[in-house]
N, C-alpha and C positions, 0 to 999 in steps of 0.2 A: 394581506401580506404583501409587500415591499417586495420586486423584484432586486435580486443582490449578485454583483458581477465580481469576477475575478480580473483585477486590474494589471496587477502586478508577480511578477514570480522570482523566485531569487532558488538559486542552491548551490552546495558545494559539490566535487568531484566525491564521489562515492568509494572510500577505502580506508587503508587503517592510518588515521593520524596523528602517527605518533609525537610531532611537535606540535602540535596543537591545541588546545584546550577547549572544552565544551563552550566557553564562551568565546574564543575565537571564532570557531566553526559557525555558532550561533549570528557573531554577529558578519560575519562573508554574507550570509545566507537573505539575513535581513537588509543590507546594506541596500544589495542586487534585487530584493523586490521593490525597495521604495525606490530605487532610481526607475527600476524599469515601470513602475507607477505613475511616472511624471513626478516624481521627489511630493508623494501625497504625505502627510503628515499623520501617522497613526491614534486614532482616540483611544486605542488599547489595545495592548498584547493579548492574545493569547498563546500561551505554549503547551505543546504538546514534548514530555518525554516518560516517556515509562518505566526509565531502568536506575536514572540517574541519582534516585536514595540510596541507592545500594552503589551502584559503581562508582560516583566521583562522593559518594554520602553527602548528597546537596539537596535540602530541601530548601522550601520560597522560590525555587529556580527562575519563577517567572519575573519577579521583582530585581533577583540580580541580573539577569538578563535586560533589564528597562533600563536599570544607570549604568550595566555596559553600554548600552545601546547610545547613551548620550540624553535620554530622557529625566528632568526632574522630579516631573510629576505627569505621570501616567497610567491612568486602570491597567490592571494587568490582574493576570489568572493562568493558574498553569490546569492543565485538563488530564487524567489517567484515566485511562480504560484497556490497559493492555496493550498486546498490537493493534487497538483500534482504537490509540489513543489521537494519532492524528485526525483522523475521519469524526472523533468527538471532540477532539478542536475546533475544525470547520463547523461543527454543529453549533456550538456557544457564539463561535463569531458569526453564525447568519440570523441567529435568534436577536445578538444585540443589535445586530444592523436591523433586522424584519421588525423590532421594537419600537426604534425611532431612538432608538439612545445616542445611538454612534452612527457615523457615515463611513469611517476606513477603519479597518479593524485590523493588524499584523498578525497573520496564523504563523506562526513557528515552529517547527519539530525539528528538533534535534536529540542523537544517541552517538554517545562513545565509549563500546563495548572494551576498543583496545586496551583503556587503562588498566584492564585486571586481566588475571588468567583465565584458560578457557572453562575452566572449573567453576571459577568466581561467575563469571560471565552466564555458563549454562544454570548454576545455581539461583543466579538473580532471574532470568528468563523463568525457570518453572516456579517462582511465586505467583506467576498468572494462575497459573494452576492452584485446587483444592490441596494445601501445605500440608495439611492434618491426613489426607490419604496417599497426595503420590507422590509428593515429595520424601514423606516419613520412607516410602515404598520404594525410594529409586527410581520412579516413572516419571521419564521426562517426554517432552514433546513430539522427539522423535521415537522413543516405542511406540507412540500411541500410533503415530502417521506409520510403524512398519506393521501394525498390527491389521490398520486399515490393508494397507497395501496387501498383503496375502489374504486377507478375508475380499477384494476386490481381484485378484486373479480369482481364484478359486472358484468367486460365484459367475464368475462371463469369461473363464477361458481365457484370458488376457495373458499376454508372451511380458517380462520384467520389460524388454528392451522394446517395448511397445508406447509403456509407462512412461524410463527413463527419457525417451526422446522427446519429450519436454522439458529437460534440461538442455539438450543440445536447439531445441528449437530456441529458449531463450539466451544461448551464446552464440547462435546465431544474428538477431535482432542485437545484441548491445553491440556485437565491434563497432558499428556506426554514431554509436550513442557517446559523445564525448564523457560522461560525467558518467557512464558505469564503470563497474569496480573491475570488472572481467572481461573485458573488447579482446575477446580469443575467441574462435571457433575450440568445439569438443566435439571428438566422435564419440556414436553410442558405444565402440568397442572399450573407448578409455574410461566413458561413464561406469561401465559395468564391471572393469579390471580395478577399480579403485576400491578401495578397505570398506567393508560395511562399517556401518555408524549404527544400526540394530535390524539386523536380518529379516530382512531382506533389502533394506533401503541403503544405498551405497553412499559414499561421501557427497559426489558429484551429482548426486539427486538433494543433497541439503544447501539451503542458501550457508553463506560466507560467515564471518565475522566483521561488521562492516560498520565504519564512523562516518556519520553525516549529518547534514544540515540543510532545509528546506523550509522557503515562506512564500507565502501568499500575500498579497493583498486584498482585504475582500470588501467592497464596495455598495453603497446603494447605487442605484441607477442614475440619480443627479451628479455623480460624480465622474462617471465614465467621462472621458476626454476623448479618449481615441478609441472608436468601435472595433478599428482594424486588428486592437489588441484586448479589445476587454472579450471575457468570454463570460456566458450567464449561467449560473450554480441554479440550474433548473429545480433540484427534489437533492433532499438528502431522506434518507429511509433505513431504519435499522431494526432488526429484533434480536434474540436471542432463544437459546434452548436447552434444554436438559445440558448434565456434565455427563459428559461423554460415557460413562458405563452404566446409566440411566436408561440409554436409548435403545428403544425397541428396531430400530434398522440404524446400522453402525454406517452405511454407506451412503447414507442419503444425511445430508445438512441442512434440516429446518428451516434453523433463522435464513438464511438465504434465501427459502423458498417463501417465505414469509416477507420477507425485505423487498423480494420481486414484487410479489402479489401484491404488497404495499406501494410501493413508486408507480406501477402498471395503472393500479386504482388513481392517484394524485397526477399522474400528466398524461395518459391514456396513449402510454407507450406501446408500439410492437415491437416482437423481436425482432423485425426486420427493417427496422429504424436504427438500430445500432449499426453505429460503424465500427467501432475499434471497443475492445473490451481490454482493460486493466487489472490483475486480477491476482490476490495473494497467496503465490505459489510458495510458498516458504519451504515444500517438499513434491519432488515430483507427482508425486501420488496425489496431492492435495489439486493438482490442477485438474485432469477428467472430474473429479468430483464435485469440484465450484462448478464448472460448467455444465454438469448431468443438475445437480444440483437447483440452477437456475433456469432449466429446462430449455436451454440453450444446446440441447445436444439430449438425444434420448440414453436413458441407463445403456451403460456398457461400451455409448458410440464416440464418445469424444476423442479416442485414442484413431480410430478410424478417419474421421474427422480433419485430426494431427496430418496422417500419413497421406492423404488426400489433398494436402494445403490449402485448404478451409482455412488457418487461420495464419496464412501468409499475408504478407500485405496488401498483397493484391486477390486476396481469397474472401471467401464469403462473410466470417467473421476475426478481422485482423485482430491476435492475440497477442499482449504483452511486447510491443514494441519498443519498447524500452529495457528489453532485457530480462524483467520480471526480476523475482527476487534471488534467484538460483546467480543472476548475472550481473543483473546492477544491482544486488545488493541488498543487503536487509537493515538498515539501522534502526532499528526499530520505532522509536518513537517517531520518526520522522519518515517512517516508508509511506504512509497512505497520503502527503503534500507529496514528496518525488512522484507517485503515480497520479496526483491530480496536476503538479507542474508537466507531467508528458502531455497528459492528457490538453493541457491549456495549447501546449508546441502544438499539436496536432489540427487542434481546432484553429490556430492560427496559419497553419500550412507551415510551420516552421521548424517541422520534429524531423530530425536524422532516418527515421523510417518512414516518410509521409505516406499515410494513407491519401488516394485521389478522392476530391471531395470529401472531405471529412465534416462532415455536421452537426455527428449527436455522438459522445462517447460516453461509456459507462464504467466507470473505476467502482473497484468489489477490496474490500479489506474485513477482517477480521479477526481474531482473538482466538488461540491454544486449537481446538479440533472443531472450530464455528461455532464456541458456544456465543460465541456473539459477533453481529455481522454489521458491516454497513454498506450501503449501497450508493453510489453518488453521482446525478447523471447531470452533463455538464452539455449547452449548446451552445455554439457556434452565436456571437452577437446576429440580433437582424434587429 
């Protein structure tokens, strides 16, 4: 296998673009990774979006996104897999690179939720979901994460506003972040005074509705020009798990732990080689549980953890410095490139919330309640 580097990063500002069009955003986003590439020339697209049959009803997307882009003739391939559609983008483009097919490969993700109502919008989101049971049933994403949420007080005694304060921890981390959606500070009082969205889970514990646009360039090794900016896509690792009311412990997320044990095995990682962790909170609740999860924190303790600044920036495991999804945003097909473009700033020294010495970061994404996960651990050139 071919060592494969991220050379290049491009994205747009993270919010609702209402003049815009999914191939505008698309091509902002690509423009900015081939420039910051050294103007590399892509042997093919790939894109990532997930919602875009339904929202702008556009299928071939990756093909018209090529002869926007100014390309004649170029491989291209668009990639679904949910909210882990992006992190199964990066997968295809390091397989064609690890192959010997291609040298520069364009990863893309792009979502623009705003063109429909929020009806439209959550009805296109729960097609990830089993249609013939929870959709027919009215069970969307968020029952499922409020149902976690009071089966996760109930069994460790956990305070809501214990929870919620990783929402305020990731409006914390994005005011600094130019391109999140939310650069506000929140108190936990305002998190917790806001309308439920399904009881127990509040507004301000759910990500946004959010349009954006994110690319990579992702490279063999012969092609790195400048080390100062290339970073190297060390392991990508993913499993998956039952649907959600299959599972014999509702609080624990398999594929995750399974995704761990996987990368752990392939680069004989410790957990205390991580420096910054990226991780897809798309509901408050959903964050303790990635990180118990990943065993990066024991059952029950991540909220502890929170409250202790553990994962400040300057704390033992810097979390979500980029805002997370509560704050910069959730476009969906394009969330898990925004969390490996952080993760690139970071390992470059050049992220709005730098961690000191940043070496090894680990970006976590995933699909509906983790039935499926990916893992993506990214190091610092040497």
């Amino acid at each position: 296998m071919s060592e494969v580097y991220i050379t290049g990063i491009g994205y747009t500002q993270v919010s609702e673009h209402w003049v815009k069009s999914i191939k505008q955003l698309s091509l902002e986003a690509a423009v900015k990774a081939i420039k910051d590439s050294g103007y590399k020339k892509p042997d093919s697209i790939v894109l990532s979006s997930s919602l875009a049959s339904f929202l702008q009803h556009q299928e071939a997307l990756s093909n018209l996104i090529r002869e926007y882009l100014g390309f004649s003739n170029l491989h291209n391939i668009k990639v679904e897999a949910g909210e882990c559609s992006g992190s199964a983008a990066v997968e295809v483009a390091t397989s064609l690179i690890n192959s010997g097919r291609f040298k520069n490969v364009l990863v893309l993700g792009v979502e623009k939720p705003s063109d429909k109502l929020p009806q439209e919008f959550n009805a296109s989101l729960s097609s990830t979901l089993d249609r013939d049971y929870y959709f027919y049933n009215g069970i969307t994403h968020a029952s499922l994460f409020a149902l976690v949420y009071k089966l996760y007080m109930k069994q460790y005694g956990i305070k809501q506003e214990d929870i919620a304060a990783f929402a305020v921890h990731d409006h914390a981390m994005a005011v600094n972040v130019d391109y999140a959606q939310y650069r506000f500070p929140i108190s936990i009082d305002r998190v917790l005074s806001s309308p439920n969205v399904s009881e127990p889970l509040k507004l301000f514990e759910a990500f946004p509705t959010s349009d954006g646009a994110s690319a990579l360039m992702i490279s063999s090794k012969d092609q790195v020009d400048n080390p100062d900016y290339a970073v190297k896509l060390e392991a990508i690792s993913s499993a998956s798990d039952l649907s959600f009311v299959y599972r014999s412990d509702f609080l624990s997320f398999n594929s995750l732990r399974f995704a761990f044990e996987d990368l752990r095995k392939k680069t004989k990682l410790a957990k205390k080689d991580i420096n910054f962790l990226e991780i897809h909170d798309s509901y408050s609740i959903a964050a303790p549980l990635i990180i118990e999860s990943l065993g990066l924190a024991e059952k029950s303790e991540a909220c502890k953890m929170l409250k202790e600044g553990e994962f400040e920036k300057d704390g033992t495991l810097p979390l979500n410095m980029s805002g997370g999804l509560k704050a910069r945003g959730h476009p969906i097909g394009a969330t898990p490139i925004y969390q490996i473009v952080e993760a690139v700033l970071q390992l470059r020294g050049k992220a709005s919330n730098q961690v000191s010495n940043a070496e090894t970061g680990l970006v976590q994404s995933m699909s509906n309640i983790a039935d499926q996960a990916y893992l993506i651990l990214l190091r610092r050139y040497k």
